[in-house]
C-alpha positions in Angstrom: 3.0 17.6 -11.5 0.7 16.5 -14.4 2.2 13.3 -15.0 2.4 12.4 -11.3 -1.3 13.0 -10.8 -1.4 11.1 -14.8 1.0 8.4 -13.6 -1.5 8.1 -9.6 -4.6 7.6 -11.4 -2.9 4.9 -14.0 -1.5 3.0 -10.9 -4.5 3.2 -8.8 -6.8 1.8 -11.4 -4.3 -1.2 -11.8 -4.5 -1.4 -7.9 -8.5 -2.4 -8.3 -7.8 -4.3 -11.0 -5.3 -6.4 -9.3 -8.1 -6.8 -6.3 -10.0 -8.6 -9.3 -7.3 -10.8 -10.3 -5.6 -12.1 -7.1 -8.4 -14.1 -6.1 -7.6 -16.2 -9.3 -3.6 -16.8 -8.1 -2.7 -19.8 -6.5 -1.8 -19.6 -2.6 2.1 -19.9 -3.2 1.8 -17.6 -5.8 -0.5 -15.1 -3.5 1.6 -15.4 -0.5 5.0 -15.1 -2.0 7.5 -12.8 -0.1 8.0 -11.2 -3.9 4.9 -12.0 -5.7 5.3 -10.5 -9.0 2.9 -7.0 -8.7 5.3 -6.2 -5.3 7.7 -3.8 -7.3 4.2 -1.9 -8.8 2.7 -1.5 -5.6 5.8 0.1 -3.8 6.3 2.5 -7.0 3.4 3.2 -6.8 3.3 4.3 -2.6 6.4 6.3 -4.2 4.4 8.3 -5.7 1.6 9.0 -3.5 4.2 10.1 -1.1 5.4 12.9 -3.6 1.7 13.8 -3.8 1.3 14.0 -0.9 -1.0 12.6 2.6 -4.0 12.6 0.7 -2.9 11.1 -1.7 -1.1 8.3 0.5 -4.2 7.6 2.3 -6.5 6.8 -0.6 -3.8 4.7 -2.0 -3.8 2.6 1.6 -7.3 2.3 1.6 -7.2 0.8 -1.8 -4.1 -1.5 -1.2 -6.2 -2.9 1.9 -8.8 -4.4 -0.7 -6.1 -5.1 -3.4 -2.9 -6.8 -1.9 -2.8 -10.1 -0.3 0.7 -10.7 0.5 1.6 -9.7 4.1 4.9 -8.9 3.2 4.2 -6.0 1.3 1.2 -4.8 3.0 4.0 -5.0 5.8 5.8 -3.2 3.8 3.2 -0.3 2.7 2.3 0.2 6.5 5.7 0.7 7.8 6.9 3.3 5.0 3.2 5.2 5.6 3.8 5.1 8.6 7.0 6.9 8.4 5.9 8.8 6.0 2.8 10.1 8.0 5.2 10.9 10.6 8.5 12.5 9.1 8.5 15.4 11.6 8.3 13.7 14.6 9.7 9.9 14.4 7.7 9.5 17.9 4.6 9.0 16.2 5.1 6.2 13.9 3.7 3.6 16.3 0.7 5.9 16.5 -0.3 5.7 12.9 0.3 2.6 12.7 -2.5 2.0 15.8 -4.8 4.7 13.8 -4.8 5.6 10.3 -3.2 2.5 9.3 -4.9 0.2 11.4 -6.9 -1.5 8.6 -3.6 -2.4 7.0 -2.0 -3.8 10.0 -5.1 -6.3 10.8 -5.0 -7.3 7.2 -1.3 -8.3 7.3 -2.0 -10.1 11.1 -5.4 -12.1 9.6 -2.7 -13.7 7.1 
C-alpha cells in the first residue's frame, strides 16, 4: 500500500508538471490521438482506482488542468465514470453529468 500511495504522489506531481509544459508543445503534437504522456496518465488513473474514489477524484481534478488532448481526457472520463459506478452500471451517465462534468466540457471545448 506504501508504494501505491509512493508511486500516487510521484505521478500526480508529474501531472502539474505536465500542466507547465504542454503549453510549450506544438498543436499537432498537443492534439495527438497518442501524444506521448497518454500511457502516464492512464497508469496513472490505474492507480488511483486501486486507491480508491478519493483518490480518483483528486486525480480528475488535476488531469482537468493538466491534459489537453481530448482523446484521453475522453478516455479518463469514461473509465471514472465506470469506475465511480461499478455497482450499478445505470449510473455511469450520471457521473459523467456530475462529478465528471468538468472533464467532459474540457474534452467538448476542444
Amino acid at each position: 500500500m506504501r508504494s501505491l500511495l509512493a508511486a500516487y504522489r510521484v505521478g500526480m506531481l508529474a501531472l502539474e508538471t505536465l500542466a507547465r509544459r504542454v503549453h510549450d508543445d506544438r498543436p499537432q503534437a498537443k492534439y495527438a490521438r497518442n501524444p506521448p504522456y497518454g500511457e502516464d496518465v492512464k497508469w496513472l488513473l490505474r492507480v488511483a482506482k486501486k486507491l480508491g474514489t478519493q483518490y480518483l477524484h483528486q486525480f480528475c481534478i488535476c488531469a482537468v488542468n493538466s491534459i489537453v488532448s481530448p482523446f484521453i481526457l475522453h478516455d479518463v472520463a469514461i473509465e471514472s465514470a465506470h469506475y465511480l459506478s461499478r455497482n450499478n452500471p445505470g449510473l455511469v451517465m450520471q457521473h459523467l453529468r456530475s462529478a465528471l462534468l468538468p472533464l467532459v466540457q474540457k474534452c467538448q471545448q476542444m
